[in-house]
N, CA, C and O atoms as CSV, one atom per row, in Angstrom:
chain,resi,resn,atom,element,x,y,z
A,1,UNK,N,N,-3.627,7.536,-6.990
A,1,UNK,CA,C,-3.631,7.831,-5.580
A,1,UNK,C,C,-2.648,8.964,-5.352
A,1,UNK,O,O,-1.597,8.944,-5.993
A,2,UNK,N,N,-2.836,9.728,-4.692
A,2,UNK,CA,C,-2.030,11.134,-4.135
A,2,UNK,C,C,-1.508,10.592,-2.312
A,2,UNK,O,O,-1.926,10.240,-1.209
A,3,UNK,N,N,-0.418,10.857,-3.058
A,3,UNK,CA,C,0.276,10.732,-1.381
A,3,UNK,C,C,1.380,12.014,-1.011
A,3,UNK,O,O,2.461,12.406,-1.451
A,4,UNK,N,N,0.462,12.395,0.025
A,4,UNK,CA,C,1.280,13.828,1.093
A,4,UNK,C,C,1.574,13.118,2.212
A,4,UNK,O,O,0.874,12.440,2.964
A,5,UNK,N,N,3.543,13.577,2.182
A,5,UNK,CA,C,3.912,13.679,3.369
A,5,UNK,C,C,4.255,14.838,3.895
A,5,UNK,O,O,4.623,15.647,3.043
A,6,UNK,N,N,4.272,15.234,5.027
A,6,UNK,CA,C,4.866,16.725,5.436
A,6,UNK,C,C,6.240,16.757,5.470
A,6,UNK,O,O,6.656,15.601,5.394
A,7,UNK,N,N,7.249,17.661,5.559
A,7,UNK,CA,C,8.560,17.743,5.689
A,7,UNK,C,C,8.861,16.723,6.911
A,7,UNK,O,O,9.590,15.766,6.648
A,8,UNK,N,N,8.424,16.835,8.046
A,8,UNK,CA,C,8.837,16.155,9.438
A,8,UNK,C,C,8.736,14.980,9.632
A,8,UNK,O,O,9.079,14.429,10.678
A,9,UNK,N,N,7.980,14.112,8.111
A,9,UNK,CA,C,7.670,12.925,8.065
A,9,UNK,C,C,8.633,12.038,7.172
A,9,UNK,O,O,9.075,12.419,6.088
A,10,UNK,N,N,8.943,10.646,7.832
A,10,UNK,CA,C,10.171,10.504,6.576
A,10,UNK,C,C,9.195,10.032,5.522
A,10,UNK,O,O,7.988,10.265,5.586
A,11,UNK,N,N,9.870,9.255,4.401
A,11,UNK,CA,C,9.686,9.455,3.028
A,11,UNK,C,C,9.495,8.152,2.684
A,11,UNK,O,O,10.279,7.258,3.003
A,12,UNK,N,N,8.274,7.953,1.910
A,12,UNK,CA,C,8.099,6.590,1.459
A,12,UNK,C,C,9.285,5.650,0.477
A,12,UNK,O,O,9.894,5.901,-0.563
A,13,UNK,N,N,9.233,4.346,1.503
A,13,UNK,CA,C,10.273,3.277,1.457
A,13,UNK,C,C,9.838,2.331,0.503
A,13,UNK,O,O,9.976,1.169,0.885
A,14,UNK,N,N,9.266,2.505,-0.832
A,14,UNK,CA,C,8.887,1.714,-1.987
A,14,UNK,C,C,9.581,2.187,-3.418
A,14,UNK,O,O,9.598,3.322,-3.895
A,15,UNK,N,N,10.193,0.863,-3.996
A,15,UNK,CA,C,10.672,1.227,-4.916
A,15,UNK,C,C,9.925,1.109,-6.741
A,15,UNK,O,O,10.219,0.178,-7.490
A,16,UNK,N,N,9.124,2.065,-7.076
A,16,UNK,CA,C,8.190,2.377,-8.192
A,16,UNK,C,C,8.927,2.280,-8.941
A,16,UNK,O,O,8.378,1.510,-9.729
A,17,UNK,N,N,10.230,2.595,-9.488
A,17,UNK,CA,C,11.058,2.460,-10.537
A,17,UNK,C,C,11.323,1.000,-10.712
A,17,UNK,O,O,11.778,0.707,-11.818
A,18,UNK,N,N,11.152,0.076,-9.918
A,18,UNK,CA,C,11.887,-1.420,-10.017
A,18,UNK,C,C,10.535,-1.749,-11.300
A,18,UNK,O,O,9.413,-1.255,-11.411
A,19,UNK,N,N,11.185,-2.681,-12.036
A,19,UNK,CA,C,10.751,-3.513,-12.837
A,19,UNK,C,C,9.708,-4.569,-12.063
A,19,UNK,O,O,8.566,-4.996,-12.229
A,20,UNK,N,N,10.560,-4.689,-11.328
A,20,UNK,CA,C,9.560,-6.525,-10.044
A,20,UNK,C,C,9.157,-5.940,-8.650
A,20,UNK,O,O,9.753,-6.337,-7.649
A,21,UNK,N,N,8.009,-4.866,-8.545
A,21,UNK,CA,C,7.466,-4.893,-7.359
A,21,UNK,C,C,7.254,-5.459,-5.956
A,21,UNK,O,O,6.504,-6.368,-5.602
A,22,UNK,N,N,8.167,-4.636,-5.177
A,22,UNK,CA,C,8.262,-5.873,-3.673
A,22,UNK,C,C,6.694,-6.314,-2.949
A,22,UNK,O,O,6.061,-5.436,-2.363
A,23,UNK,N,N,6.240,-7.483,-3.030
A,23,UNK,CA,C,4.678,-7.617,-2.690
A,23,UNK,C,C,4.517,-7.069,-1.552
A,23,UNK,O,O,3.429,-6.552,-1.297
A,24,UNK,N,N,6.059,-7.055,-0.166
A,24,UNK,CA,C,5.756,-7.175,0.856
A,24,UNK,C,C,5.759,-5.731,1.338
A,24,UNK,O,O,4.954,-5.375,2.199
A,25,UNK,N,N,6.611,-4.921,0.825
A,25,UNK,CA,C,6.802,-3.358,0.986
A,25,UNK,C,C,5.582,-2.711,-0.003
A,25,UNK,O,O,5.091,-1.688,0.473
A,26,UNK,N,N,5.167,-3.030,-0.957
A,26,UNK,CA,C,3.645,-2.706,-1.249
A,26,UNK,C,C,2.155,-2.985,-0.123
A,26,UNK,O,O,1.087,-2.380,-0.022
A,27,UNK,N,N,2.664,-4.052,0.511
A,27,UNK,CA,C,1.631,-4.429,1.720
A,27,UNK,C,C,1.576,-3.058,2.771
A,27,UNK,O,O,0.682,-2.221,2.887
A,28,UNK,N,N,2.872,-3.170,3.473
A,28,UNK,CA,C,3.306,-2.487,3.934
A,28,UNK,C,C,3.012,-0.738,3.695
A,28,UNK,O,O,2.827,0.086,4.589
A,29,UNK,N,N,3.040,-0.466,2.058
A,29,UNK,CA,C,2.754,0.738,1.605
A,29,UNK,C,C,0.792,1.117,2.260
A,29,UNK,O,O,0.309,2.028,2.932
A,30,UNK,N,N,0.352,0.183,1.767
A,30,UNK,CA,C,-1.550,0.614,1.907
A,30,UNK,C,C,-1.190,0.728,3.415
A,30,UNK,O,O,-1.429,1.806,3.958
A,31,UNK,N,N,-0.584,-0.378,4.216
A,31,UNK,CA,C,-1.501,-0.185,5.549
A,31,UNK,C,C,-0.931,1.068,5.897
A,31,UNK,O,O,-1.799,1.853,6.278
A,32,UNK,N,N,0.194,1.525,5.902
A,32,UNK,CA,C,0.660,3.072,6.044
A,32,UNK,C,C,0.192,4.171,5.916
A,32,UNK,O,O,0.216,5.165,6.642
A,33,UNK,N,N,-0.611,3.795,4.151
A,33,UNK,CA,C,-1.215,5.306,4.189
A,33,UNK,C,C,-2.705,5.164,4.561
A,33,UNK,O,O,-3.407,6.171,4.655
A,34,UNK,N,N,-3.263,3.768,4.801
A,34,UNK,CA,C,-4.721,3.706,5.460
A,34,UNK,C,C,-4.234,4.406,7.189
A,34,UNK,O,O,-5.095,5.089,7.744
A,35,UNK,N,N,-3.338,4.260,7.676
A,35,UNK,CA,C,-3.179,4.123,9.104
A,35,UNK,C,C,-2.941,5.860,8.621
A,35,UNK,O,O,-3.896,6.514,9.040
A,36,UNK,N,N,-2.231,6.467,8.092
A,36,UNK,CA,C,-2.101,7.774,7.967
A,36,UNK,C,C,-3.291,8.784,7.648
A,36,UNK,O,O,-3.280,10.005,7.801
A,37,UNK,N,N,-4.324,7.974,7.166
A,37,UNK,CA,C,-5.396,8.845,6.764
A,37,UNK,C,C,-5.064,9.450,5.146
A,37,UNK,O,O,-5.761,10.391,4.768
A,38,UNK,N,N,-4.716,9.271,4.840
A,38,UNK,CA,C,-4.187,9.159,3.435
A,38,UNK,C,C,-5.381,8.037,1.895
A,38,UNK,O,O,-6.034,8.454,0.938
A,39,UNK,N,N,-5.239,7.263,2.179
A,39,UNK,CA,C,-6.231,6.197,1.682
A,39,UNK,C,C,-7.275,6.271,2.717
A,39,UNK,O,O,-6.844,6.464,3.854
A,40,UNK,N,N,-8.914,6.131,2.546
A,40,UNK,CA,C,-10.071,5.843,2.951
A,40,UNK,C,C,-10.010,4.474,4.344
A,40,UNK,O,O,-9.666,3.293,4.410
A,41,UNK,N,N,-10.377,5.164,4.958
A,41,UNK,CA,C,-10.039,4.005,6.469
A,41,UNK,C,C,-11.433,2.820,6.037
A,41,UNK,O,O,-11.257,1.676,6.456
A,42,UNK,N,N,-12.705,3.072,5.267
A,42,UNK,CA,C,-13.774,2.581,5.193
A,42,UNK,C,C,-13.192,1.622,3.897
A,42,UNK,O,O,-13.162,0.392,3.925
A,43,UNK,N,N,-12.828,2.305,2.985
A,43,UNK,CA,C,-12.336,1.501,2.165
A,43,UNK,C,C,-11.195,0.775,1.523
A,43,UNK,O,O,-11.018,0.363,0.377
A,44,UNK,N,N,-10.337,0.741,2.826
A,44,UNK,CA,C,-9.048,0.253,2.320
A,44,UNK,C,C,-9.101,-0.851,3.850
A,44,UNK,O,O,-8.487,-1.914,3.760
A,45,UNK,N,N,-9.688,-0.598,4.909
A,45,UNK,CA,C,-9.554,-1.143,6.185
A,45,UNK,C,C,-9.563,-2.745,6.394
A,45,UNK,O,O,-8.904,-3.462,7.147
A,46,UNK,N,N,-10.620,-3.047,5.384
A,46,UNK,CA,C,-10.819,-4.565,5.183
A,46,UNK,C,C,-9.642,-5.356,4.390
A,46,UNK,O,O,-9.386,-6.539,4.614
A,47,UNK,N,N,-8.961,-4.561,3.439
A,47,UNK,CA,C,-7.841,-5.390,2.717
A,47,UNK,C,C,-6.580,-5.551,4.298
A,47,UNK,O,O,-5.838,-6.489,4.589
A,48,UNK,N,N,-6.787,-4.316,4.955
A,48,UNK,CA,C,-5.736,-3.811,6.075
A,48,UNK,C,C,-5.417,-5.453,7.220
A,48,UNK,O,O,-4.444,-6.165,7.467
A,49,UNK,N,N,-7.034,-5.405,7.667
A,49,UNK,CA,C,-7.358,-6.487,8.589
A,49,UNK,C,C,-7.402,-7.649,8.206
A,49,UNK,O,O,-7.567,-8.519,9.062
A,50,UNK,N,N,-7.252,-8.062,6.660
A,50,UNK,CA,C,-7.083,-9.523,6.172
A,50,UNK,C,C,-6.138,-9.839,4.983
A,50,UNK,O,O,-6.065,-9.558,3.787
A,51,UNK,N,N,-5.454,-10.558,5.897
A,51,UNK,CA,C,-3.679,-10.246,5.220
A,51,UNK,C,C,-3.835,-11.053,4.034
A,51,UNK,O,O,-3.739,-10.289,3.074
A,52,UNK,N,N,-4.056,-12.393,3.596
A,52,UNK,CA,C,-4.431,-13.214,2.461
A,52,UNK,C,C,-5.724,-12.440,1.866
A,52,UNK,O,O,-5.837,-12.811,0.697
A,53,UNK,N,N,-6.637,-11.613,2.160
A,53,UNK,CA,C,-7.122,-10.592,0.831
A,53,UNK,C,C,-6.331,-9.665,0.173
A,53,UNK,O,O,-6.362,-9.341,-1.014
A,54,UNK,N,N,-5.551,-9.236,1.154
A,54,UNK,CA,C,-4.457,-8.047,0.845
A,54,UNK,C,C,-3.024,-8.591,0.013
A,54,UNK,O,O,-2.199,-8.012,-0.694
A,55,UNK,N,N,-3.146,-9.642,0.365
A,55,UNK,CA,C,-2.092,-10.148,-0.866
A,55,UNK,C,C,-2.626,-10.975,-1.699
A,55,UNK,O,O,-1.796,-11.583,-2.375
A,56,UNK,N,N,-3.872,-11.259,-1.929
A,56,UNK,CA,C,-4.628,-11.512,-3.435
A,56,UNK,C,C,-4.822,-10.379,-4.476
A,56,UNK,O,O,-4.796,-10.424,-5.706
A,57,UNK,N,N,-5.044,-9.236,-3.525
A,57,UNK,CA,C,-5.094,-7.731,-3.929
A,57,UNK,C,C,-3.961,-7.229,-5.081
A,57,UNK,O,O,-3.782,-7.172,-6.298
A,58,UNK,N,N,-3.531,-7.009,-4.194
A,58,UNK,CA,C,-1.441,-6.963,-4.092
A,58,UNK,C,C,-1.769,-7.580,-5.964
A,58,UNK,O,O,-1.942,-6.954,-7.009
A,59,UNK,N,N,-1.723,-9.186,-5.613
A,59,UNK,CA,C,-1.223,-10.346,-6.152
A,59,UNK,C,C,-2.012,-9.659,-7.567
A,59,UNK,O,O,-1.295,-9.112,-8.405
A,60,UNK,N,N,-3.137,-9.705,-7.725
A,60,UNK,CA,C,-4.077,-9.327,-9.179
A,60,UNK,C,C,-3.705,-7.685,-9.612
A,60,UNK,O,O,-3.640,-7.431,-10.815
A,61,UNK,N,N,-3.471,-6.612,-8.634
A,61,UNK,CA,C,-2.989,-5.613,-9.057
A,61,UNK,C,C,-1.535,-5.595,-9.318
A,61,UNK,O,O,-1.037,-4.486,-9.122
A,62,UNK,N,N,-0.889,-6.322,-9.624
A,62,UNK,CA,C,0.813,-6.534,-10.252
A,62,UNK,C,C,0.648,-7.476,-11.269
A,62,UNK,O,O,1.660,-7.519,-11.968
A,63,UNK,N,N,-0.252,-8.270,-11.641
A,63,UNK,CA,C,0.153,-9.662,-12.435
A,63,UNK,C,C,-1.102,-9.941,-13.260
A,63,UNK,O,O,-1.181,-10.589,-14.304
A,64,UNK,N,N,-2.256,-9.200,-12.447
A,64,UNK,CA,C,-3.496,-9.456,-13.786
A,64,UNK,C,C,-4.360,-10.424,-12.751
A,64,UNK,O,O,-3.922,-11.070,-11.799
A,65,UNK,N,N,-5.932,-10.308,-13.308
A,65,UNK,CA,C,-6.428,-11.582,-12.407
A,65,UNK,C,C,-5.834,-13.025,-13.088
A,65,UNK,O,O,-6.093,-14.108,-12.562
């Protein structure tokens, strides 16, 4: 995934270097860049609007199904 911010925008608040991924600031990360236009509004919108898909999501993309 490619993520642009412009100068005037602050700066994404996720920490990629950590060993143990925060589930909740990763949540937090999609709906940001779905709401930014950044990620696909068609295809990211449904994890957006259903918070227990979005952290099954989350949950299998950090740990495996």
């Amino acid at each position: 995934m490619d993520i642009f911010k412009s100068p005037d925008v602050g700066g994404i608040d996720l920490d990629f270097d950590k060993p143990d991924p925060d589930e909740r600031r990763l949540a937090l990360f999609i709906e940001r860049q779905v709401n930014d236009g950044q990620l696909s509004h068609a295809g990211y919108r449904q994890l957006v609007d259903d918070e227990k898909l979005l952290r099954q999501a989350i949950s299998v993309a950090l740990n495996g199904p």
